[in-house]
C-alpha positions as MATLAB code, in Angstrom:
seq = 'XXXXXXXXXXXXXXXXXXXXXXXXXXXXXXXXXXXXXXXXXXXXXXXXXXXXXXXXXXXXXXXXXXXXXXXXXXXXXXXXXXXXXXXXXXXXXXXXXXXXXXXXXXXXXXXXXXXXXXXXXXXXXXXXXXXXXXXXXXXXXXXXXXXXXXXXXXXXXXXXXXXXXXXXXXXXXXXXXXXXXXXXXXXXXXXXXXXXXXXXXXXXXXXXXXXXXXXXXXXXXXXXXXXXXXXXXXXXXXXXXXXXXXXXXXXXXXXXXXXXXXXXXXXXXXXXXXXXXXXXXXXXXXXXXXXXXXXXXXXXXXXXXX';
ca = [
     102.813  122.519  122.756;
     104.006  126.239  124.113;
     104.565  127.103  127.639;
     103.141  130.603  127.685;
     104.013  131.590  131.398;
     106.019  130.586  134.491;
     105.781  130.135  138.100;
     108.355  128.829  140.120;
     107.164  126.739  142.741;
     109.395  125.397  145.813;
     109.985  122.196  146.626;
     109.313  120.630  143.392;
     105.345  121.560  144.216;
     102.851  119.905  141.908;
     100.091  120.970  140.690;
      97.466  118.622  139.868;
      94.510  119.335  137.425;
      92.001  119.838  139.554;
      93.461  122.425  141.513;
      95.282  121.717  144.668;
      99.091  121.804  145.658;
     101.080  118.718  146.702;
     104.654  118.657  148.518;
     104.627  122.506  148.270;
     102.423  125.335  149.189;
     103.380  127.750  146.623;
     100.312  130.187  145.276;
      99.824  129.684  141.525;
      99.274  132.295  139.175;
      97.493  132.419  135.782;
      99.556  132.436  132.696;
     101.320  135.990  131.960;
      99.920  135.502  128.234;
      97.502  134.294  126.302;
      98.052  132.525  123.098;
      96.551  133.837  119.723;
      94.535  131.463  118.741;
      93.050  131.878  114.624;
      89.735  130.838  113.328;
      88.941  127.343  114.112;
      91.663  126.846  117.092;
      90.127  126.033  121.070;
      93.395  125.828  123.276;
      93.552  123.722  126.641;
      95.626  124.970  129.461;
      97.413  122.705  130.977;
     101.002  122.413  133.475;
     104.572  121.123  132.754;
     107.520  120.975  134.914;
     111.202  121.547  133.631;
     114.418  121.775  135.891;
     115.858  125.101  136.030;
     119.151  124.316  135.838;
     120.414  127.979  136.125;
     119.026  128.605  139.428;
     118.796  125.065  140.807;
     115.481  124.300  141.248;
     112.380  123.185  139.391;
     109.825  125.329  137.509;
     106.366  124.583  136.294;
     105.273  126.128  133.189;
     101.730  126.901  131.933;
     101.025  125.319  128.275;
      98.019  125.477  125.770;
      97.317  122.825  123.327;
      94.796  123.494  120.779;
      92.221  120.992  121.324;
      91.941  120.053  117.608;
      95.671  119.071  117.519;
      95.561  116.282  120.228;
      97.059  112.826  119.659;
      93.500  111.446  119.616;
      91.953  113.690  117.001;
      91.524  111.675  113.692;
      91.364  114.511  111.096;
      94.133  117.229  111.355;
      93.268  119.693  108.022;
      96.055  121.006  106.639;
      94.716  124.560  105.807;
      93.281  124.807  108.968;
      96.837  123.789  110.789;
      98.204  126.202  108.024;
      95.898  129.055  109.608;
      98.038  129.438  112.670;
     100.422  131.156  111.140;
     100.933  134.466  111.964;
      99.330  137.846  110.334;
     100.795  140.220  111.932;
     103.635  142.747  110.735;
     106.957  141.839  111.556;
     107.844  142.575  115.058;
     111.446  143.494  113.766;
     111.978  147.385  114.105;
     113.885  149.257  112.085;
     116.963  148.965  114.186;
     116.647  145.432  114.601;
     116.357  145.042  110.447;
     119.779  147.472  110.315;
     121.577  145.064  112.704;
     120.366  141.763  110.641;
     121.617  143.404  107.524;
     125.053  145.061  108.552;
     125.313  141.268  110.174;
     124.986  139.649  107.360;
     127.494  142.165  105.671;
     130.185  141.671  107.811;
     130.179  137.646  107.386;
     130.144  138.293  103.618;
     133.319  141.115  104.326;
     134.688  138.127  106.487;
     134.455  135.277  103.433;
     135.741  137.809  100.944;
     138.752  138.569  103.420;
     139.618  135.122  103.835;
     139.514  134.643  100.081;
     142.026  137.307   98.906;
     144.186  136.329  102.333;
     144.092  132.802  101.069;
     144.826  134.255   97.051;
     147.715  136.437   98.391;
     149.276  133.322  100.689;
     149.575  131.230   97.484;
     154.100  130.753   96.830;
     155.131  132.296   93.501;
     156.819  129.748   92.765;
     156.743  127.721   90.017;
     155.228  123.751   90.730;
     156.322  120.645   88.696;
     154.004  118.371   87.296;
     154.660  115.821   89.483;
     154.051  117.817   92.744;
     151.010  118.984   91.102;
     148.345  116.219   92.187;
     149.998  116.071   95.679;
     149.453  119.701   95.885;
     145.906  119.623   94.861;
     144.752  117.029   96.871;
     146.690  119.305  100.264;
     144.812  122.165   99.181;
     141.172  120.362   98.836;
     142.051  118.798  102.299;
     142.222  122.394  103.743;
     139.369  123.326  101.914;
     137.705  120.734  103.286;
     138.701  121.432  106.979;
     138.185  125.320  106.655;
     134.788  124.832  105.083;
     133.732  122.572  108.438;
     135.335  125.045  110.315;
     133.459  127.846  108.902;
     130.066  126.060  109.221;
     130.465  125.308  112.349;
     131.473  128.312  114.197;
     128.559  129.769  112.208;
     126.068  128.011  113.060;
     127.684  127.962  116.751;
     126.839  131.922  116.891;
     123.419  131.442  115.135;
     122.592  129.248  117.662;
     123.801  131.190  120.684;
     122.591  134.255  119.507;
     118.761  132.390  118.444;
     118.662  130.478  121.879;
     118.894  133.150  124.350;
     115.995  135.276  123.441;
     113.940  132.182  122.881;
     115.091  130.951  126.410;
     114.304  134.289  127.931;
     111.037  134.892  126.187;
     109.703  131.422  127.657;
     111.022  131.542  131.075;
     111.427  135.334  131.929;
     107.468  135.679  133.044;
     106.514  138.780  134.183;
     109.767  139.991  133.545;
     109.593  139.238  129.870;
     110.538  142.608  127.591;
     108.064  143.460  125.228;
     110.025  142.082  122.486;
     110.351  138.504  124.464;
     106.275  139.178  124.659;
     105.766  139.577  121.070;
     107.973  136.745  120.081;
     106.550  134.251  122.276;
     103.226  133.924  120.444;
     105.770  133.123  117.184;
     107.178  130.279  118.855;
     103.411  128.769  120.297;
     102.959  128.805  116.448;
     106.287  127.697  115.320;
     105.749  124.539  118.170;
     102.234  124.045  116.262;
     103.741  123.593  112.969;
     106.569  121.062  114.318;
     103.691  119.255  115.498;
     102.009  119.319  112.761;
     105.390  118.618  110.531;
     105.769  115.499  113.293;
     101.676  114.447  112.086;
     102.763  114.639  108.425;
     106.312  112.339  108.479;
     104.500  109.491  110.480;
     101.566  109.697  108.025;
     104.418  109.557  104.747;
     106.207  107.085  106.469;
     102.997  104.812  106.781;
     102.085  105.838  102.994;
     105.951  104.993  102.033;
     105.357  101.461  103.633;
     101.972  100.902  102.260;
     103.774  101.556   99.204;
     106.410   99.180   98.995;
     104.243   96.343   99.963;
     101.554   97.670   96.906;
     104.387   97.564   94.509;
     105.760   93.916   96.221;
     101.987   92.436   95.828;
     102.178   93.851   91.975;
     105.746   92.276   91.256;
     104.315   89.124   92.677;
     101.476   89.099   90.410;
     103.487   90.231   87.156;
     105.350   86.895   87.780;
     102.158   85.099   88.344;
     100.881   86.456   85.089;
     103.518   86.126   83.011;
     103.083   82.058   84.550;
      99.757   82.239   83.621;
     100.410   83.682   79.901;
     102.992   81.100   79.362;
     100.515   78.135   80.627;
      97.495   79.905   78.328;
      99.950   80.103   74.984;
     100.663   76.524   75.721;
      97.291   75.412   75.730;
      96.621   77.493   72.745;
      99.468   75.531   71.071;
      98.096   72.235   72.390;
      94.481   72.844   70.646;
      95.732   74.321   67.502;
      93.943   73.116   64.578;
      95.846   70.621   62.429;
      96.718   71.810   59.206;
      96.188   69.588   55.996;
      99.930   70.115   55.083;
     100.655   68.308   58.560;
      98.468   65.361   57.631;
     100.745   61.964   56.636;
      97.863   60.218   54.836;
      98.298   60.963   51.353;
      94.825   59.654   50.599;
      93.170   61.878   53.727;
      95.185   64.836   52.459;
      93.834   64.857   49.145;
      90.463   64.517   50.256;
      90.893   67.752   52.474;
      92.562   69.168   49.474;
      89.474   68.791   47.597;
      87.323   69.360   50.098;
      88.845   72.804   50.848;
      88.746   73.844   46.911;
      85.094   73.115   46.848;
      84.263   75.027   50.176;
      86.436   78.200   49.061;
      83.990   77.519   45.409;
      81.207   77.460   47.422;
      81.964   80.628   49.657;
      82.892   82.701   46.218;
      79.418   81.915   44.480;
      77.503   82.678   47.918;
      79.674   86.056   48.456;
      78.275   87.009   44.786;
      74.622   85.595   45.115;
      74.448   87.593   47.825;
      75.838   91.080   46.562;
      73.453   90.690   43.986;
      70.414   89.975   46.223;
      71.530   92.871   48.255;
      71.827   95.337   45.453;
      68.232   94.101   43.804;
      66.395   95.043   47.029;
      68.405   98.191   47.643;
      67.599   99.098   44.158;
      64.062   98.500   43.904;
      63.202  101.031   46.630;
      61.071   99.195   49.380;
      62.134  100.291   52.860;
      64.304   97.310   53.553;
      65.737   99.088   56.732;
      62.432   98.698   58.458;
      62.180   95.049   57.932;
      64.203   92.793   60.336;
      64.993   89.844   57.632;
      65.459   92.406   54.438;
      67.778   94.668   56.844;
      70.033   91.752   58.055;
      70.153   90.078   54.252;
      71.755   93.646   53.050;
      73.913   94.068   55.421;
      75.292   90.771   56.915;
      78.827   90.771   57.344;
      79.959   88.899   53.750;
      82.607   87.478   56.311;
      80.936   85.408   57.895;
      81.348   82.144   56.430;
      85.184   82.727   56.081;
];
């Protein structure tokens, strides 16, 4: 949301939506600009108050929201929210771009200065060992402290000198310069995009939750399946076959012996019955593939019986 324009109205006059003044009988005006809506964007005007503190008194300001952007729409596309970016050239002139850079070269003329102060202040002298630590430990300390200090008297001036023309190109009006006029449809975008940036952190923080309870619901059922596994390898024990080995009837056990010698017999002599049935009918040329019992009789699995 972007105030685009400004009328002061006295009293702490409000307007409602439908059109008439209350506790004030102030004239509106329509907004001084219109914002630059791209492909796909419908904007609702609509009225917000703020307190002037400069002048002592309160203000209303004109707003557009794009109607696609409200709380209460569902979808909000990123490439469309993307869109409203600007495509314009840089409103920056050539001046302005000279200023930016010789600012930025005197804070690097400033840092270097400091440096070889700093280089030059260091004693001559010569430090024991002992006084060594103590020494390094003072000078990351005031580091440290002229580091913070640096930072923040930076971004002190950034934000005096970023602040004032945002302040003026929201609130000046009619009286807005025509750089205040071209920078105010940057910040109606910039606004959209903190919006949109709002949209996106509630979503990931909603995913991020979902998240964590997904991964607590699959530690859960690891445990319950390594349960499950341990339960199912028992049971697996419990119906094991008994081997004849295990057997303490010496009488049984031979007997199983026996048994066992004559199956294993009985399972060699079938094995080569059947590779030579096999290799007769394969040999003798009839289409074997097109009958059903032929086909299965060559090529049943000669592991079958064990």
């Amino acid at each position: 949301m972007k105030c685009v324009g400004v009328r002061v109205m006295n009293n702490g006059g409000r307007r409602i939506g439908g059109g008439k003044l209350e506790h004030g009988a102030a004239e509106t005006t329509t907004p001084t600009s219109t914002p630059d809506y791209p492909d796909g964007l419908v904007g609702n005007w609509g009225w917000c108050w703020y307190l002037n503190v400069l002048h002592g008194r309160t203000s209303m300001l004109w707003y557009s929201v794009p109607t696609n952007m409200e709380s209460n729409s569902p979808d909000l596309g990123l490439e469309e929210l993307l869109n409203t970016t600007s495509t314009k050239p840089s409103i920056l002139s050539e001046r302005d771009r000279a200023i930016l850079a010789l600012y930025d070269e005197e804070e690097e003329i400033r840092l270097e200065k400091s440096l070889i102060e700093a280089r030059h202040a260091l004693p001559d002298q010569d430090v024991s060992e002992d006084d060594v630590d103590a020494l390094l430990q003072a000078a990351e300390r005031e580091a440290l402290e002229a580091r913070a200090a640096y930072l923040i008297r930076n971004k002190i001036v950034q934000s005096v000198l970023v602040t004032d023309p945002v302040l003026k190109a929201v609130h000046a009006g009619l009286n807005a310069t025509p750089a205040e006029r071209k920078l105010l449809p940057l910040l109606h975008q910039r606004d959209i995009l903190a919006m949109y940036h709002t949209t996106l952190t509630s979503t990931l923080s909603t995913a991020s939750s979902a998240v964590t309870a997904v991964e607590r619901d699959n530690i859960a059922a690891n445990k319950k399946n390594q349960q499950l596994t341990a339960t199912l390898l028992g049971l697996v024990e419990a119906t094991k076959p008994q081997a004849t080995e295990d057997i303490q009837d010496a009488r049984t056990r031979a007997q199983l012996q026996t048994l066992d010698s004559e199956l294993r017999a009985a399972r060699k002599r079938w094995r080569v019955m059947k590779g030579v049935v096999s290799g007769v009918i394969v040999g003798s040329g009839v289409d074997w593939a097109s009958d059903k019992g032929l086909r299965e009789l060559v090529m049943d699995d000669e592991e079958e019986l064990g």
